[in-house]
GUVO-597031 format. One record per atom (N, C-alpha, C): x, y, z. Coordinates in steps of 0.02 Angstrom, whole numbers, plus 50000, padded with zeros to 5 digits. Layout:
BEGIN
XYZ;...
//
This chain:
BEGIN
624555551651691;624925551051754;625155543851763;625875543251778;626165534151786;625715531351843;625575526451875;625275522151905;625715517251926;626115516852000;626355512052008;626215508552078;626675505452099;626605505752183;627045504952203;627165508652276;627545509852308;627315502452403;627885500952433;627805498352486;627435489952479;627675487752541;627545481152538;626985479052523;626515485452538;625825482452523;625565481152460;625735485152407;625745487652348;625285493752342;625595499852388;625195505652392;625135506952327;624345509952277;624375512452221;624465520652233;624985522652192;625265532752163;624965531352103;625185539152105;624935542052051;624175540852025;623745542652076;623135542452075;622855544552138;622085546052155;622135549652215;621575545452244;621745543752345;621295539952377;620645542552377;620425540752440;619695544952470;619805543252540;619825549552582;619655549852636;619185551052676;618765545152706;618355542652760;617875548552802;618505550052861;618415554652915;617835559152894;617585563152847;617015568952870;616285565052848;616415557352799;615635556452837;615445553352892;616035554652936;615335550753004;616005556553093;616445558853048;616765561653119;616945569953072;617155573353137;617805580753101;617425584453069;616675584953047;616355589953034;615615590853078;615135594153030;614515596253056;614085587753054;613765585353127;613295580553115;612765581353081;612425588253052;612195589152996;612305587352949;613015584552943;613015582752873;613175575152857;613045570452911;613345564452898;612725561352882;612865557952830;611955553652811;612515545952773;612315540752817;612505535152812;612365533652739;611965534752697;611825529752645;612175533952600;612055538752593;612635544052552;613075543552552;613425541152617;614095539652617;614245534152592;613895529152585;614065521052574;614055522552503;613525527952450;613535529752389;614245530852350;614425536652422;615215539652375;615475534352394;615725531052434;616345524952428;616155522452380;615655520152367;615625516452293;615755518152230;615525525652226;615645528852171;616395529252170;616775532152219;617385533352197;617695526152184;617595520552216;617915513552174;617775514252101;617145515652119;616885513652015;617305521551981;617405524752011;618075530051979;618585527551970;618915522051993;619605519051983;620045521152044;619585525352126;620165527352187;620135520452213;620765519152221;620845512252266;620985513252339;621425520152335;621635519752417;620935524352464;620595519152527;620515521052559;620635521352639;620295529152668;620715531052718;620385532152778;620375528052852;619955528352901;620395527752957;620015528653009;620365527353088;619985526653147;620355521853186;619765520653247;619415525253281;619855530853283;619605534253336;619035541053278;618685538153216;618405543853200;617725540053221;617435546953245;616715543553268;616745543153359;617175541153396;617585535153374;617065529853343;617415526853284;617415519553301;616735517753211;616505524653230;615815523453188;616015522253095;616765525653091;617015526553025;617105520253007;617625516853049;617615509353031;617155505053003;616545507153053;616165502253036;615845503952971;615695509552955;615385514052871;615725509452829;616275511752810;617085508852782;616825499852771;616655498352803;616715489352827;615925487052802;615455491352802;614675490652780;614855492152678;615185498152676;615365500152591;615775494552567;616415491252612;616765486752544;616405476352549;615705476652596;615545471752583;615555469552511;615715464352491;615795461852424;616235465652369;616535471052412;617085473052350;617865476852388;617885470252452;618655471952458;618975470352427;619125467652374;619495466452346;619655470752280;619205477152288;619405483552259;619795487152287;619825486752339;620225494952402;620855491952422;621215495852428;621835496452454;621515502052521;621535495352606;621275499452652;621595499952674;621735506352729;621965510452773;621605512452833;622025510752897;621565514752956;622195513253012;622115516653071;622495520953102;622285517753210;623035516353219;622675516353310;623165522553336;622925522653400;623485524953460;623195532853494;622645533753465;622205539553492;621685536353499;621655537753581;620795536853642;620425544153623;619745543753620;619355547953620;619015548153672;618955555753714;618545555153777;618125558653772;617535561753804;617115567053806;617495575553775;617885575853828;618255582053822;618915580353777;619235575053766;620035576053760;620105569153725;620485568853676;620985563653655;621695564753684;621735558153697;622505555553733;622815548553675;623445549753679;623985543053631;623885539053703;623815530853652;623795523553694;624365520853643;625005522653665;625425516653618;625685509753644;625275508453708;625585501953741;625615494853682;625895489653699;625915484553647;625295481253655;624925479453716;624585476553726;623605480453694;623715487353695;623035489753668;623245490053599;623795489753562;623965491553483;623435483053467;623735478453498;623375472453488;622815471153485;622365473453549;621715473753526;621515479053499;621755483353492;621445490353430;621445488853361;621955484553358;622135480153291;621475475153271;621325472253330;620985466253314;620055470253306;619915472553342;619385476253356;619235481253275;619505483053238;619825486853181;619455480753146;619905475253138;619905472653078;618845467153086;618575466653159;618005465753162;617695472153120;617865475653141;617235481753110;617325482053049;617775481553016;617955483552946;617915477452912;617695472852929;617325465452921;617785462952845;618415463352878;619105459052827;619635456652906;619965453352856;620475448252894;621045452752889;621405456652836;621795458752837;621805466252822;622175469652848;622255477452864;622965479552810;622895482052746;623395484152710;623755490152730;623585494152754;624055498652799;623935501052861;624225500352913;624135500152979;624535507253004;624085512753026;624615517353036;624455519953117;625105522553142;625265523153214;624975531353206;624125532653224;624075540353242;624665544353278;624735542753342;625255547553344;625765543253409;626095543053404;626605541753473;626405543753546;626375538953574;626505538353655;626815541553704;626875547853727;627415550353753;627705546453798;627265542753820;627315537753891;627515530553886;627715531353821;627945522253797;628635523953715;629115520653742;629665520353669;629175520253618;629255523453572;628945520653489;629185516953468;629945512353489;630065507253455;629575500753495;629485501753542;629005497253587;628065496653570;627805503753545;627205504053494;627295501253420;627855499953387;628165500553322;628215492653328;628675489853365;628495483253370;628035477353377;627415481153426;626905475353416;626655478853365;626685484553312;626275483253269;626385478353197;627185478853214;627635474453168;627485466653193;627385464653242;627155458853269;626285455853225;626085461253220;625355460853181;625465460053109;626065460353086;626245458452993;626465452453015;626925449853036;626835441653039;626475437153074;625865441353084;625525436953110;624795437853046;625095441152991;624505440752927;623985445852955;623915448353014;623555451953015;623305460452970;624055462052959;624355467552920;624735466852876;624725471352835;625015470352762;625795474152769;625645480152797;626365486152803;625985491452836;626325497052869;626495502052926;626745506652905;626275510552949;626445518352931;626485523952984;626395529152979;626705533753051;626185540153002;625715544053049;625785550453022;625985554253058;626125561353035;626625566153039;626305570653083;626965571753147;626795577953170;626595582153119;625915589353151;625815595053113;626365600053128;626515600653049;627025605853063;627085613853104;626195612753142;626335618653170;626325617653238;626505610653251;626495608853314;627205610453333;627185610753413;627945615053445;628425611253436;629015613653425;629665611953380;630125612753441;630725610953427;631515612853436;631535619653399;632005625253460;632175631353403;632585628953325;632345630953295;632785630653234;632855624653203;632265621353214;632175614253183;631765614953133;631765610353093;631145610753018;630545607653060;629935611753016;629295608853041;629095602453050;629525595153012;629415588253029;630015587653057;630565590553103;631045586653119;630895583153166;630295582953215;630055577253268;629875569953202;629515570953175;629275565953137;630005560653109;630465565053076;630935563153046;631325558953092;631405564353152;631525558953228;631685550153238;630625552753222;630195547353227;630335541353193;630355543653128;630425537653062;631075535453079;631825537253089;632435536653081;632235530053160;632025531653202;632075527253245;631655521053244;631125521253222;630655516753217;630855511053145;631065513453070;631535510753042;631995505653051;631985507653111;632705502253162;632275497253174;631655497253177;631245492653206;631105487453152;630795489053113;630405487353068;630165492952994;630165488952931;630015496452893;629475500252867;629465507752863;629085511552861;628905509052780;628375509952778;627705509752699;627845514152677;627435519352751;626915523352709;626645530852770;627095538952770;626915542252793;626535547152790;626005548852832;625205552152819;625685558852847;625395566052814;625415570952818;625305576952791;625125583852809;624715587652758;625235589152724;624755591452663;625235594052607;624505597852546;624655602752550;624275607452488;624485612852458;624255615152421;624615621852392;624645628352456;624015628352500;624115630852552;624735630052628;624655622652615;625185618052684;625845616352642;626045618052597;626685614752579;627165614552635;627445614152687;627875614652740;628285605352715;627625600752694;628095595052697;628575593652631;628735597952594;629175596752531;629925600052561;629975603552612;630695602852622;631085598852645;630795592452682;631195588952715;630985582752730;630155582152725;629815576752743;629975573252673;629565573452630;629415573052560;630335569052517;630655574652531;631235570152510;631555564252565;631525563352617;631695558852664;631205553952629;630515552552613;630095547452588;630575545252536;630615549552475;630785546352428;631495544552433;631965545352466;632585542052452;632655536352491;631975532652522;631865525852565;631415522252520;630995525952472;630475521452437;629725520652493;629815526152522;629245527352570;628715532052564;628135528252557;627605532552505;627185538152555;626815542852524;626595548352555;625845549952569;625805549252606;624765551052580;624865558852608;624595561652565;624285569452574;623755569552601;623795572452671;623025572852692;623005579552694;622205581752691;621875590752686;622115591452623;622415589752558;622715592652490;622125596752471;621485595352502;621035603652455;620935607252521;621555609252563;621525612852615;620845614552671;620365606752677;619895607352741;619155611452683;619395610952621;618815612852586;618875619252546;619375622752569;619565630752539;619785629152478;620105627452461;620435624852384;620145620752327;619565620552373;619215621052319;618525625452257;618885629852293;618395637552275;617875637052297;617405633452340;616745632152342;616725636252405;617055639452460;616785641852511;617005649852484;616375651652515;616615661852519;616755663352571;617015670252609;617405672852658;616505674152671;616535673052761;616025677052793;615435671852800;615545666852743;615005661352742;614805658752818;615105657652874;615015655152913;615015647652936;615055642552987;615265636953002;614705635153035;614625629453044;613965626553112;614705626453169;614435626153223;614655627553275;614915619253302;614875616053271;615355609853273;615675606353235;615675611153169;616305610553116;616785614153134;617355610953144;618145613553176;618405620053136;618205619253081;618275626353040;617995632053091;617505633753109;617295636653156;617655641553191;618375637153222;618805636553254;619325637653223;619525637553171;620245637553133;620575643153111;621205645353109;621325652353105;621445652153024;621035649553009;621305650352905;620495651252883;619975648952932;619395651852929;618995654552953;619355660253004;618955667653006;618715671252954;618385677052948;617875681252885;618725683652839;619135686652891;619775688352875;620085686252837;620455679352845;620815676152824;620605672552772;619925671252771;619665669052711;619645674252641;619665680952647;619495683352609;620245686552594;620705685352628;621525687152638;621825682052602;621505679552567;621975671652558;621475668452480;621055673252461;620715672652397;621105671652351;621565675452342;622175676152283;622555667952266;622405664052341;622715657852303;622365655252261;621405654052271;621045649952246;620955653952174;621005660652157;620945663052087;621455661052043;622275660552090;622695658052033;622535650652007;622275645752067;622105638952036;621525639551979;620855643752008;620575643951951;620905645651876;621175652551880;621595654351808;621795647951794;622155642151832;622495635751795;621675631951769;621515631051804;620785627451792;620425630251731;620265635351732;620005636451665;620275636151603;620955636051602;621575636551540;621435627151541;621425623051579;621585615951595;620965613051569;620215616351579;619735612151579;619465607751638;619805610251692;619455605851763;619505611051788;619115606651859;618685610151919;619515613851963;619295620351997;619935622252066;620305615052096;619655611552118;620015606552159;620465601352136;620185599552072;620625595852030;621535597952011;621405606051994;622035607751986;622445607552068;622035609452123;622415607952187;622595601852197;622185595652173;622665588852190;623175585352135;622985588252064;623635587452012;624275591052046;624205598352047;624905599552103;625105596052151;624835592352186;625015587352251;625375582552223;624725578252158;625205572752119;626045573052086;625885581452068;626805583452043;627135582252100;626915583852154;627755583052186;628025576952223;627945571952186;628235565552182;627915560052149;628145555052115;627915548752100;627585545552158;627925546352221;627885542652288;627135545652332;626595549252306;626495553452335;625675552452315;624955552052362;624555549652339;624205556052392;623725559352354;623345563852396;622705560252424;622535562152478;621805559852510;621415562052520;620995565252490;620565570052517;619845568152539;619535571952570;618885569552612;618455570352563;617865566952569;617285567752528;616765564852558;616225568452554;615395566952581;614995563552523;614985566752472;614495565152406;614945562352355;614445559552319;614875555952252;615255560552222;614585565652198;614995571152139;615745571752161;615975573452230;616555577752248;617045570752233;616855562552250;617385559452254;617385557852174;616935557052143;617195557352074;617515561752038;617475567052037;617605573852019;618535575252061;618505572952117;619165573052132;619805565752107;619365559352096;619815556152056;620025557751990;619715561151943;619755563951886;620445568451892;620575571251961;621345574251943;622105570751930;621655564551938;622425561251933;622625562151826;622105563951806;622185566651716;622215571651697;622385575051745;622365584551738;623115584951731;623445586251683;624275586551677;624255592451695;624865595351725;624995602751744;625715605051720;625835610251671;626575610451654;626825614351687;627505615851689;627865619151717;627625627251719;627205628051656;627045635451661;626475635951717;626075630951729;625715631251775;625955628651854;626485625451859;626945624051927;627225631151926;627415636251888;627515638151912;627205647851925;626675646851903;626375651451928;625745648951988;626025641852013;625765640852076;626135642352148;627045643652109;627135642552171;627425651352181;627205655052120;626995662252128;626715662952165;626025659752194;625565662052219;625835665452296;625405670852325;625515672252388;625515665852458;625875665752468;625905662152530;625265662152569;624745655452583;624385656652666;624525658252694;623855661152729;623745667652790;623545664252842;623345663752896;623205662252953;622875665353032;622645666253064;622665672253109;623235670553163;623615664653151;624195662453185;624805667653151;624835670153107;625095671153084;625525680853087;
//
């Protein structure tokens, strides 16, 4: 797989990050064990993942600091990432895009994560209550002031409410086209898996004809894609899966047919399901770096290894045979 970089920062493609979020926020507190986690960040550096992926508000607040305890004495391995503009409350997250909290969210960030400088700075989500060129600016104010390296935006979910007859990122696209005006985009976060493909019609090529790189977040679809869960298995009752209409007993067992065709690739390939789910991610662009979550070493080592899983066309394209995801949205 080529290896280059994309964006001011010198985002590394063609290879795959590690994302942060499920050891210490977004799943079961059963499963967060601090020293384990400080294990896999390490392991996956000593795998060769450079990009990693965090945000204030996971925990809140507690991810940062994990993140900032793991790259003592080896930032200068990671290409870091982390995220403002979502408050966490008891009941509810609310967007803060004022200029004045981007500043100290900024500054507060880069204490916990115990570095001076922040290589990608991304805007969780827009302000309804403030211009995004006005959030977009002081965060552009934070690159010449050395605080930040380059900026990023993630992506409305494409199943969030639309314009009739609009594509699933045309808010996002919106987004970028105006904020652009401001200052320039890096680097845009959004899902993408063999299950979520929605961002290759419109998102995906808008990146690449700017030189604007992609992180794939969920690419082993929240854990399904990677063959390891069965239909019926059940959730703890504060893993969001729980909750999700792609993992009811139903839909899980409605939606098997995708993870057997990855296996069929996997066993013809010599790697794991999940591996062949984030080599497909890596095909669909140079520009394009998957992130996926990981708790334990095994999974973050085992998932950098896909960046050497070649996939040919006979296998692109009896992936994109596969039946379409199911949903109970659906």
């Amino acid at each position: 797989m080529e290896r280059r970089t994309i964006g001011a920062a010198g985002l590394a493609v063609g290879a795959v990050g590690l994302g942060c979020m499920p050891m210490s926020w977004g799943y079961s507190a059963s499963q967060r064990h601090g020293d384990r986690s400080m294990r896999t960040v390490h392991a996956a550096l000593d795998a060769g993942v450079r990009l990693l992926d965090t945000a204030d508000m996971y925990g809140p607040f507690t991810n940062e600091l994990l993140v900032g305890r793991a790259l003592k004495g080896r930032r200068s391995e990671a290409f870091l990432s982390t995220k403002c503009g979502l408050l966490v409350g008891d009941q509810h997250i609310v967007a803060n895009g004022r200029p004045g909290y981007v500043r100290r969210a900024c500054d507060a960030s880069l204490r916990r994560l115990q570095t001076d400088v922040i290589d990608l700075y991304q805007l969780h989500r827009a302000d309804p209550e403030v211009p995004v060129e006005e959030t977009w600016g002081a965060m552009a104010e934070l690159v010449t002031a050395g605080k930040v390296r380059s900026l990023g935006l993630c992506a409305v979910g494409a199943h969030a409410p639309r314009r009739s007859g609009a594509g699933p990122f045309a808010g996002t696209i919106r987004q970028l086209e105006r904020i652009q005006q401001v200052f320039p985009v890096s680097a845009v976060q959004a899902e993408l898996s063999v299950w979520a493909p929605e961002a290759l019609a419109e998102l995906l090529p808008w990146c690449a004809a700017r030189g604007v790189g992609v992180l794939a977040a969920m690419p082993l679809g929240n854990g399904y894609l990677t063959g390891t869960l069965k239909p019926g298995q059940g959730f703890e009752p504060d893993d969001p899966r729980a909750r999700h209409p792609r993992f009811t007993a139903e839909m899980m067992a409605a939606n098997q047919p995708v993870v057997a065709g990855l296996r069929r690739i996997a066993e013809r390939r010599g790697a794991s399901v999940a591996q062949v789910a984030l080599a497909w991610v890596l095909r669909q662009g140079p520009h394009v770096v998957p992130v996926p979550g990981a708790k334990r070493e095994r999974w973050a080592v085992e998932n950098a290894g896909a960046a050497d899983v070649v996939l040919d066309d006979r296998d692109l394209a009896e992936i994109a045979a596969l039946p379409p995801a199911r949903g109970s949205w659906d």
